[in-house]
NURO-964800 format. One record per residue (C-alpha): y, x, z; residue number from 1. Coordinates in steps of 0.001 Angstrom, whole numbers, m for minus. Each point is the difference from the previous one (the first is absolute). Example, Ala and Ser with C-alpha at 12.3 -4.5 7.8 and 13.67 -1.06 7.14 Angstrom:
REM NURO-964800
      yy      xx      zz   i
   m4500   12300    7800   1
    3440    1370    m660   2
***
This chain:
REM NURO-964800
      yy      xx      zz   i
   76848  177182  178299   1
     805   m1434   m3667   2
   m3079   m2385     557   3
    1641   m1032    2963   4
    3493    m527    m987   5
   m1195   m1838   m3140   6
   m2652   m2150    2577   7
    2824    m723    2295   8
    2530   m1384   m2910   9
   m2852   m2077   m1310  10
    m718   m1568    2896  11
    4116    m886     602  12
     186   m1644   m3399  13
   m3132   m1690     695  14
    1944   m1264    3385  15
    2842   m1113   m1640  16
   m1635   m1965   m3045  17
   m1998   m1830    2979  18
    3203    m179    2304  19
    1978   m1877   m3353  20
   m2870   m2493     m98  21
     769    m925    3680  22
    2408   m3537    m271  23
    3148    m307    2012  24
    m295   m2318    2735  25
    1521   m1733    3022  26
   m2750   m1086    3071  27
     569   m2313    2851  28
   m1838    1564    2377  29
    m747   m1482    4038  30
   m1086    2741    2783  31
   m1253    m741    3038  32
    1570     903    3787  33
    2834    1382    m209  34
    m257    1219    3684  35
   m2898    2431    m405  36
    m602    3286   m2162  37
   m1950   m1281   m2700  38
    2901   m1661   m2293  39
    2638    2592     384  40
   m2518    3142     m69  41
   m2256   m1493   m3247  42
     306   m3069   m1418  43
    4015    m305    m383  44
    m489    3931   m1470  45
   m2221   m1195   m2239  46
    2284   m2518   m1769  47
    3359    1570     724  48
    m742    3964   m1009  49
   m3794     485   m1526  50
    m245   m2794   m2628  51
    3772    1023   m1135  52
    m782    3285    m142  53
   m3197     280   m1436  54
    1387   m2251   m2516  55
    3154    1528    m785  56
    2048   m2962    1844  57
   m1878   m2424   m2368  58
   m1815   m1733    2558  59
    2618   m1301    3151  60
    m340   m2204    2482  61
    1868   m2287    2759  62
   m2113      53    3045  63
     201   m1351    3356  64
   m2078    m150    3327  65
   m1126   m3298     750  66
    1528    m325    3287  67
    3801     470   m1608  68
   m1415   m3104   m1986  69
   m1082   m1793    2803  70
   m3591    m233    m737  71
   m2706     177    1863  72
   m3122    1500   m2428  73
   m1563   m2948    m410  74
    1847    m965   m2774  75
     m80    2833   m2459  76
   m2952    m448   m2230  77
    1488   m3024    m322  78
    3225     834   m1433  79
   m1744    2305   m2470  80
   m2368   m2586   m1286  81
    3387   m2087    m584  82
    1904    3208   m1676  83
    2683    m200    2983  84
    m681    3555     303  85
   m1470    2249   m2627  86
   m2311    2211    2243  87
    m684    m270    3925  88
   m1001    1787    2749  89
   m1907   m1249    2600  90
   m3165     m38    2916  91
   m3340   m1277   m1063  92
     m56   m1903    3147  93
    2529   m2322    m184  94
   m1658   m1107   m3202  95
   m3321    m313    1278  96
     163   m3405    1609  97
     110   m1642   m3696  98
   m3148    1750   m1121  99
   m2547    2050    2269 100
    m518    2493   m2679 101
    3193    1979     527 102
   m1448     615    3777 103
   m2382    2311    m881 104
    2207    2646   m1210 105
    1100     378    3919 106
   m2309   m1244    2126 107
     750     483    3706 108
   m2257    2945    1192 109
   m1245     764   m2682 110
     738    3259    m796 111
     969    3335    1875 112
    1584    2900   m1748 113
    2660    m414   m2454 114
   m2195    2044   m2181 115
   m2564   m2806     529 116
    2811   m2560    m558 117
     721    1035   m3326 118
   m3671    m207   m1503 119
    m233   m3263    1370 120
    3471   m1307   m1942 121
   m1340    1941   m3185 122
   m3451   m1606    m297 123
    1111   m3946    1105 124
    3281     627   m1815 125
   m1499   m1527   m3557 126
   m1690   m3149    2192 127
    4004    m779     744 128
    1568    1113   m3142 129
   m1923   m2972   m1770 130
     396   m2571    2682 131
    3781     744    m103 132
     540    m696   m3710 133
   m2906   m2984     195 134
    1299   m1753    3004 135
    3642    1128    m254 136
     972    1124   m3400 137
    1193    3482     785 138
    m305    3432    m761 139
   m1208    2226    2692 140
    1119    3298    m338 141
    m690    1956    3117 142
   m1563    m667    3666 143
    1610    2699    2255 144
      42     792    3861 145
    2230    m744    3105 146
    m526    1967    2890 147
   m2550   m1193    2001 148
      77   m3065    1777 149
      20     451    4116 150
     289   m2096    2875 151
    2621    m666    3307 152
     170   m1767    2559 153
    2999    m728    2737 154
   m2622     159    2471 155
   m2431    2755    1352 156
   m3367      52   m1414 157
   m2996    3488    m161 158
   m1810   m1471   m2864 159
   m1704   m2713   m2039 160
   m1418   m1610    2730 161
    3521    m978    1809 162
    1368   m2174   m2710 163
   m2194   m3024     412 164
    2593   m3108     526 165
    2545    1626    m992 166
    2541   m1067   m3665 167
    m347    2236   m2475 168
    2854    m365   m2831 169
   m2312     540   m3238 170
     911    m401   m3577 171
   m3447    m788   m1762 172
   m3150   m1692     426 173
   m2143    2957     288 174
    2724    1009    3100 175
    m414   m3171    1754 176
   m4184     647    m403 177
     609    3288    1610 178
    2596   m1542    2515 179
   m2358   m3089    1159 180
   m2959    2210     m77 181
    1724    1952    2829 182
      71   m3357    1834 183
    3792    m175    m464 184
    2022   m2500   m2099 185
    1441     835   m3129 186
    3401   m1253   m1062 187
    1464     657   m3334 188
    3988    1339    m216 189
    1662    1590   m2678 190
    1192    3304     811 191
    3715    m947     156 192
    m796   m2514    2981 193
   m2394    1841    2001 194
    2530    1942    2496 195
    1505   m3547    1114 196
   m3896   m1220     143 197
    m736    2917    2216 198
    3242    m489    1909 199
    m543   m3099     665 200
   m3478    m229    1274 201
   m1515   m1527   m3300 202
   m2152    2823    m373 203
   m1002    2390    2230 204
    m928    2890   m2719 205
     560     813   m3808 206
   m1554    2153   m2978 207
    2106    1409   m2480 208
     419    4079   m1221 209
    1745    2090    2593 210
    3119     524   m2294 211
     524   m3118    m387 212
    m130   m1080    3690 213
    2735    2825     724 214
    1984    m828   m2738 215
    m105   m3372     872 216
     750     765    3795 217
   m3589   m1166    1235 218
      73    2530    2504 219
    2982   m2256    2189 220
   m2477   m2530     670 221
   m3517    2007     126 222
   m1701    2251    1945 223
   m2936    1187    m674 224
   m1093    1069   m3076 225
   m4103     254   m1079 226
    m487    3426   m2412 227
   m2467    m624   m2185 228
     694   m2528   m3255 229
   m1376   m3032    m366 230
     501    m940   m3346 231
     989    1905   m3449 232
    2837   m1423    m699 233
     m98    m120   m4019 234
    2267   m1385   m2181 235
     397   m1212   m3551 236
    2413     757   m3099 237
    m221   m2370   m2806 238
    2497   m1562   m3202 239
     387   m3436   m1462 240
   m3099     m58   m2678 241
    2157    m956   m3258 242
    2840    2718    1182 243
   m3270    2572     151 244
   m1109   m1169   m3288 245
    3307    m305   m1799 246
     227    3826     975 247
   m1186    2385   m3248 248
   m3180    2455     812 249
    2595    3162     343 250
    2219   m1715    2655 251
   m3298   m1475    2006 252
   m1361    3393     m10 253
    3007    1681    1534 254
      16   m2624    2558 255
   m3713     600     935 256
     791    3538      76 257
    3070    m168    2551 258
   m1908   m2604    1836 259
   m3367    2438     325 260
    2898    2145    1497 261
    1219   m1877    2282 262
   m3472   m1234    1784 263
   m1062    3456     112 264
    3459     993    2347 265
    m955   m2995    1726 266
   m3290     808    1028 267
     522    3827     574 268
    3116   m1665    2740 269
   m2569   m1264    1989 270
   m1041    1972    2492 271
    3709    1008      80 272
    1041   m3328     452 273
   m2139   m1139    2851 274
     248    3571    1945 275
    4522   m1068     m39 276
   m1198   m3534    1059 277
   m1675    1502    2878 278
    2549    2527     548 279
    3012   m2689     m22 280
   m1406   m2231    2353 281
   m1786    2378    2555 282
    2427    2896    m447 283
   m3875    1777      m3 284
    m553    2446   m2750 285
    1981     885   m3074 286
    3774    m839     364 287
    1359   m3220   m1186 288
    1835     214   m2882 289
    1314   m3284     462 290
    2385     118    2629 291
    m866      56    4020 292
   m3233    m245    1041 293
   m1410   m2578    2309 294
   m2266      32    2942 295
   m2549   m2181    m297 296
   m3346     792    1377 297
   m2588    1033   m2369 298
   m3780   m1765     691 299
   m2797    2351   m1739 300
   m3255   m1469    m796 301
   m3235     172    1937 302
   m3655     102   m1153 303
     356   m3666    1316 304
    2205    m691   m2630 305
   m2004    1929   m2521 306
   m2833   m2233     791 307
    2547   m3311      91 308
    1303     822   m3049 309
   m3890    m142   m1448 310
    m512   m3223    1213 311
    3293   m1423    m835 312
    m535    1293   m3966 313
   m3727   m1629    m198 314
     432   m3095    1948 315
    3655    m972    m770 316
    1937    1500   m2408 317
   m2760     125   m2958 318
   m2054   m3287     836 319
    3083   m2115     m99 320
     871    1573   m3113 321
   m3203    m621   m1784 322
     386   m3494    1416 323
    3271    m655   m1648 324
    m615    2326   m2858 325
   m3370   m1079   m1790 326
   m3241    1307   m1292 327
    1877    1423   m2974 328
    3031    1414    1623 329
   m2067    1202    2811 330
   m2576    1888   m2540 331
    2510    1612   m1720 332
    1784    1482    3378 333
   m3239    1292     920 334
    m524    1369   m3301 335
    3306    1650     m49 336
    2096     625    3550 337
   m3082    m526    1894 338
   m1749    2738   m1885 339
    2813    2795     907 340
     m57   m1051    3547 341
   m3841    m163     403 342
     230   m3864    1311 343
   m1027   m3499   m1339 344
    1746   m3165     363 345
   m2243   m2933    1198 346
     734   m3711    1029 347
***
């Protein structure tokens, strides 16, 4: 017991000399939608209550969603190249259009299981670390998981097969592949204009994560609803470079540390996450935690699909992406994401 006691007091002054290392400071810090779980559940916690905490209200931040900001994604590595903001949240795919290599770390149809998910972020996860601080000049400190992406659509539809001519809303190349492979047309909204889009006729389905689409009152204008995901649905956490460097060792180690935190609640959410999608906008399942459920229609996949899916992975998704990405890019996808998954990108 008196090895323990004298272990245990050891170890707190050890904490404290460490925790009086840490430097005070202040971070402007974007989110990302304001409307779905992800930025009031984890990444606002992160800033507002962990970082403080851990660091003895030290470390504090003012941090908003982008949509109270009035921006639409696109913008946000942006603003922390230029040190508008200090450190960003944000979805891989809205960067990808300026550089195919951020693609590969969510890849429609490329993976299943969130288990699966997560290897796949892990091993491509250095390949984008260095093209964000080559091509961008920022500090990537965490990739991390939305729920699953799905798809809706106002009108009825048993599979795959029946959405050939119809507008898909997308938000990323590798969507659109999967969206014209289908035979339908893809049309790119950001999430804040899609209900009007839908309403309106401009497109006749939409992919985002179920929480999102409830929170965001999808189910008004939809239907039908297709179960399993389409996409991952990963996202990014990164800092302005000379903030990140500017920070001493102690302080950029208790970051890391409340960061490593943070994507591990985000990934163990997951299957939470997209069961409550489900739940919200079928009123199938679990109970929605978010308010009245809806009655749309679920649509469960056949071994058609199965086999569509297949196709649409080989023949769409990954040869356009070696296309646009490169014999180097695409080699080190295979060598990395492509390994976990067990499939090869080829032009």
């Amino acid at each position: 017991m008196k090895r323990l006691i004298i272990t245990a007091t050891a170890f707190s002054l050890f904490a404290s000399t460490v925790l009086a290392e840490v430097e005070e400071g202040k971070f402007k810090v974007v989110g990302t939608w304001g409307t779905g779980a992800m930025y009031p559940e984890h990444e606002a916690p992160l800033w507002s209550k962990a970082l403080p905490d851990a660091s003895g209200g030290k470390l504090t931040a003012e941090i908003q969603p982008m949509t109270d900001l009035g921006l639409k994604g696109f913008e946000t590595v942006k603003l922390l190249q230029t040190g508008v903001y200090d450190a960003g949240f944000g979805a891989y795919s809205y960067i990808a259009s300026g550089n195919p290599v951020f693609e590969g770390i969510d890849l429609a149809l490329a993976s299943g299981s969130g288990e699966e998910n997560r290897r796949l972020v892990e091993a491509y996860e250095p390949v984008v670390a260095e093209a964000f601080e080559r091509i961008h000049g920022v500090k990537l400190l965490a990739s991390y998981p939305f729920p699953a992406q799905i798809l809706v659509c106002r009108g009825a539809f048993n599979g795959l097969a029946d959405l050939k001519g119809r507008k898909i809303r997308v938000y990323s190349t590798t969507l659109g592949d999967m969206a014209e492979g289908l035979g339908g047309v893809s049309v790119t909204i950001p999430l804040g204009d899609v209900v009007p889009a839908l309403q309106r006729g401009v497109v006749d389905c939409g992919i985002s994560s179920g929480i999102s689409m409830y929170t965001a009152k999808w189910q008004d204008v939809v239907k039908y609803v297709y179960e399993t995901p389409v996409s991952a649905g990963i996202a990014f956490l990164a800092m302005n470079k000379d903030r990140w460097s500017n920070l001493n060792p102690e302080t950029q180690a208790l970051i890391e540390a409340e960061v490593a935190k943070f994507v591990d609640g985000a990934w163990a959410a997951l299957a939470d996450s997209q069961i409550q999608g489900v739940a919200c906008l079928t009123g199938q399942g679990e109970k929605c935690r978010y308010g009245e459920p809806a009655k749309m229609q679920l649509v469960k996949a056949t071994d058609a699909d199965e086999t569509i899916r297949k196709q649409l992975l080989a023949e769409f998704v990954l040869k356009r992406y070696a296309e646009r990405c490169g014999d180097e890019c695409t080699a080190r996808w295979n060598e990395t994401a492509g390994a976990v998954v067990g499939v090869d990108a080829k032009p």
